[in-house]
N, C-alpha and C positions, 0 to 999 in steps of 0.2 A: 385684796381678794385673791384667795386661791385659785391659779390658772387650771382648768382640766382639760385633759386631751382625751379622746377617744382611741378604746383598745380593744379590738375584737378578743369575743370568747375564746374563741381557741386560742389565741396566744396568752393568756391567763394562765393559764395550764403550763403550757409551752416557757412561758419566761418561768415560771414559779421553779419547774424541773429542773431546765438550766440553771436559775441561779441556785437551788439548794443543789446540784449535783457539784458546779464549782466552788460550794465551800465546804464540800466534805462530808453530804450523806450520800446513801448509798442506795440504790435504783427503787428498792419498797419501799425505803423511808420516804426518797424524793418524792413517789407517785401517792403515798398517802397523804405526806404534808399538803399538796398541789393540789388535789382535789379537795380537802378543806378548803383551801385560802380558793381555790374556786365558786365552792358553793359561798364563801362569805362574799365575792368580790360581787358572784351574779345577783345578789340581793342586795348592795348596796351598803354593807355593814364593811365600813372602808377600815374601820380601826381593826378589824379581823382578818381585812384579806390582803391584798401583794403590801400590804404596810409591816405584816408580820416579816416578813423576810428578813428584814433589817434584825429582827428577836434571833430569829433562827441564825442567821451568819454572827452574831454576837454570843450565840450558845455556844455554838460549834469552838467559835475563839478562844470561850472560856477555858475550852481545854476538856471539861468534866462527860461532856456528854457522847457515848458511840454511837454515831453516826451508822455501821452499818449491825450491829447486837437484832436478831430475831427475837421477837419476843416467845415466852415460854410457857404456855397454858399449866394449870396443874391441875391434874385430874382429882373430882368428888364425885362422892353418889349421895349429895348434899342439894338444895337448890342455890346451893353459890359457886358460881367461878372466878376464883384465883388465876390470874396473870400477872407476870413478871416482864416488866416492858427491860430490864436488862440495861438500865441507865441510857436510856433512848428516848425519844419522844414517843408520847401516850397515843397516839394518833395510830397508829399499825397494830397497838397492843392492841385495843378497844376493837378497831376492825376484824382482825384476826378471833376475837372471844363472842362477838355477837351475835354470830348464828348458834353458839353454846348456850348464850344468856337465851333468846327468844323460844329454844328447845325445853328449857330448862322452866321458863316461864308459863311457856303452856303446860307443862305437867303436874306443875305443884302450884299454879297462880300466879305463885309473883317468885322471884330470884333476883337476884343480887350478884354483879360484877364488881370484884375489888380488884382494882387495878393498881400494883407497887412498884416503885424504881422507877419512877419515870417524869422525864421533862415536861411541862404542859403551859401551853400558849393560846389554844385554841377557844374558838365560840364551843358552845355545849349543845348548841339548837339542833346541828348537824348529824350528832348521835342518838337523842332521844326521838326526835324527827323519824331516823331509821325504824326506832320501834314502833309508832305507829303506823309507820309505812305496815309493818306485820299486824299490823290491830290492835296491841297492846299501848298501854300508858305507861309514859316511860319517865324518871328521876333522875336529874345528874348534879353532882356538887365535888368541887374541889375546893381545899386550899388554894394559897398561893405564896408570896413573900409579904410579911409582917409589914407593909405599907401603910397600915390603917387603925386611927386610933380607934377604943372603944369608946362610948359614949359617956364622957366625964372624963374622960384620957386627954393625953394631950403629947402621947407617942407612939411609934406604930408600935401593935401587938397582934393585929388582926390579919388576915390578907384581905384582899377583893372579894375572895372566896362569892364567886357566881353560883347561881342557883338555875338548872334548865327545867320546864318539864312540859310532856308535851301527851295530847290528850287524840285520841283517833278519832274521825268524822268522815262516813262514809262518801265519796263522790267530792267530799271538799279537803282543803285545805285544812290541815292542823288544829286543833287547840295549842297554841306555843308561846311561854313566855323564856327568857333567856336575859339575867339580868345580876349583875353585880350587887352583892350588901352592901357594897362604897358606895355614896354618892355617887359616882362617877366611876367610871373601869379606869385602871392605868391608860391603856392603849389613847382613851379620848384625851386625856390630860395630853401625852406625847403629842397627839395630833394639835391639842390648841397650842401648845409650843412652838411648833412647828409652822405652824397658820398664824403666829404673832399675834393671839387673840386670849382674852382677859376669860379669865373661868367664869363661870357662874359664885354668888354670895353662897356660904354654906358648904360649900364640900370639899376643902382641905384647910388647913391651919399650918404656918411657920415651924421653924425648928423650935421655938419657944411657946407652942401652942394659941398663938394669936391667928385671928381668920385672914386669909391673906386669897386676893384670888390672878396672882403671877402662876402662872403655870411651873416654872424650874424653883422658886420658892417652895410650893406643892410638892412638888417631886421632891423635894431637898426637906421635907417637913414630915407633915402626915397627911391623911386622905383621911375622909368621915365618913360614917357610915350614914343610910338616907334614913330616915325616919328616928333620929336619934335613938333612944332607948332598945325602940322595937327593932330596928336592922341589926344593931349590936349584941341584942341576943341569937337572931337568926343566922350571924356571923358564926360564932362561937360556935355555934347547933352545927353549921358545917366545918368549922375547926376539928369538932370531936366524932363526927359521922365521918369526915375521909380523912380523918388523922386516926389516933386512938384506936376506935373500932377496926379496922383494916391494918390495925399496925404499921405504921406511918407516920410520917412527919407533919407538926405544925408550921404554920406560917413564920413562926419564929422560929425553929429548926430549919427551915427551909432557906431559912434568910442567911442563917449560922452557916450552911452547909456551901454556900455560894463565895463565901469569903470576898464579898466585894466584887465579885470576878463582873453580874452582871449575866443575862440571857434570863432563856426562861428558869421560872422557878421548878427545883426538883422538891418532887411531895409525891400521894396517891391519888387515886379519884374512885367514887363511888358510885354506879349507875343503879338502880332499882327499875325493872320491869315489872308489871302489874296485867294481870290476864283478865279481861271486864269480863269475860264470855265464865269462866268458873266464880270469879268473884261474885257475877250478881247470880251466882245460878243457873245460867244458861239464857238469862232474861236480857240478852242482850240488844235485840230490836225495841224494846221498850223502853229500856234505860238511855239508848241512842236518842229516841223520841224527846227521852227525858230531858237529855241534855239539850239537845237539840232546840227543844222552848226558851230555857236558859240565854242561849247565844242570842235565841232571836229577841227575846226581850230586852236583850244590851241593847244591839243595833237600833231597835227600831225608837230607842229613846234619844238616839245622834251618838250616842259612845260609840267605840271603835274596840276590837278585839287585840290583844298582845298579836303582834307578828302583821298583823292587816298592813302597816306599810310594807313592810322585806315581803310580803307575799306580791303586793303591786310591781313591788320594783322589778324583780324578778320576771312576773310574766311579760312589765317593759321593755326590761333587756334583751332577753330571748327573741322575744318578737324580734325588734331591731339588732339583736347579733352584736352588741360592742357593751361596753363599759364605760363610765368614766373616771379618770385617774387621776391625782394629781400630776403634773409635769415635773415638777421636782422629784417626788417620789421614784419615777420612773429613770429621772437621770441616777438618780443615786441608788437604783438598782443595776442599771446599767455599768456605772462604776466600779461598784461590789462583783454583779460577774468577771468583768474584765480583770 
């Protein structure tokens, strides 16, 4: 059984900084990446938060990625914005364009951020989250590295390629789901690696496309996608919305462009904001109302909403001010700074 230790919030932040400033980003990259891997660490989504580090010090290794590159807006009078993360991670790009997108979004309804050249490792909850913080309904999807066979495949050709999107609710918490077309994300596979623990039946296959459920077997093979047929196309759907369309790399380009080297995958990403308030008319207390019956007719049959646990966990944490870590984890961050 994995040993956990308790780590106050604030040093969450605090280790995250240090360790990404001693391998080589640079104080906005540091403060953007850290507050991700915070908001994942404070809800509980371990394969998101200080577990990422270990990604980020093996990007930086691979040699490809600038660590300190600004990213570079480019001006339209279009409802789309273009950013150039400048071979950096996606994470300061997206920050830096999103009070653009949300501007942009309320004028003309809905707008679109294409975001190119850039590394990406992170949850999606985190950004689309943001826009409904503003009141809008928000879409995120990236590629990733060709890890994942299609459905009748029996080699990678797909990535993970995550799907976020997150829906406004007055006084409450989110509508938010945030969820890989893989069976399974990369990052949890590592994690069962790592925890010496057997996969689940169904969500990767051997180098020879047999079901295998070894996690370094997995890794060393392909990953499947969930709902066979139907996740394989919704895969694709994001292969060519934040490849193709935004002019960008596929998950198999992405995989070509890393030469083995390893870290995160370089591709683009694609966010869509959506304005309910123009969209339905102005009829935006009603259609609230609307949705509003919706959620409650889940709950009140015993289902549970996307997000309902990371939203518990969260208010847990906060409450009591710490985290839990693995201990290992933590020594081999320790390691990695020193």
């Amino acid at each position: 059984m994995t040993e956990m230790v308790q780590l106050p919030l604030d040093e969450v932040r605090a280790l995250s900084v240090q360790t990404l400033s001693d391998v080589g980003y640079g104080p906005r990259h540091a403060a953007a990446i850290a507050e991700m891997l915070y908001q994942c660490q404070r809800d509980d989504c371990q394969s998101h938060g200080l577990f990422r580090l270990l990604m980020c010090h093996q990007t930086m290794k691979a040699g490809k990625i600038d660590g300190h590159a600004l990213p570079r807006i480019v001006p339209t009078d279009s409802a789309i914005v273009r950013v150039d993360a400048r071979d950096a991670m996606s994470i300061l790009a997206v920050n830096e364009a999103m009070p653009l997108l949300i501007e942009k979004a309320r004028k003309f309804g809905m707008a679109a951020m294409a975001v190119n050249n850039c590394f990406h490792f992170s949850a999606l909850w985190p950004e689309v989250e943001r826009l409904s913080e503003a009141g809008l309904a928000g879409l995120s999807m990236v590629p990733s590295h060709s890890w994942v066979a299609p459905a009748g495949g029996k080699r990678g050709t797909l990535g993970t390629n995550p799907l976020a999107f997150s829906w406004p609710r007055k006084n409450k918490d989110p509508f938010t789901f945030d969820f890989a077309t893989s069976g399974f994300a990369r990052g949890e596979i590592e994690l069962y690696l790592r925890a010496g623990k057997p996969l689940p039946e169904g969500v990767a296959v051997d180098a020879d496309g047999n079901p295998t459920t070894d996690p370094q077997v997995a890794l060393d093979g392909a990953m499947l996608t969930f709902g066979g047929y139907k996740g394989s196309a919704l895969s694709i759907m994001i292969e060519l919305m934040a490849g193709p369309l935004i002019d960008d790399l596929t998950s198999s380009e992405s995989m070509a462009f890393a030469e083995g080297q390893g870290g995160a995958p370089y591709h683009g990403q694609i966010i869509l904001a959506f304005d309910p308030y123009r969209l339905s008319g102005g009829r935006v207390a009603d259609n609230d109302a609307r949705a509003e019956r919706l959620f409650a007719d889940i709950l009140e049959q015993g289902a549970r909403l996307p997000s309902q646990r990371r939203f518990e966990a969260r208010a847990r944490n906060c409450e009591r001010g710490y985290v839990e870590v693995p201990k290992a984890l933590l020594e081999d961050l320790k390691r990695l700074g020193g």
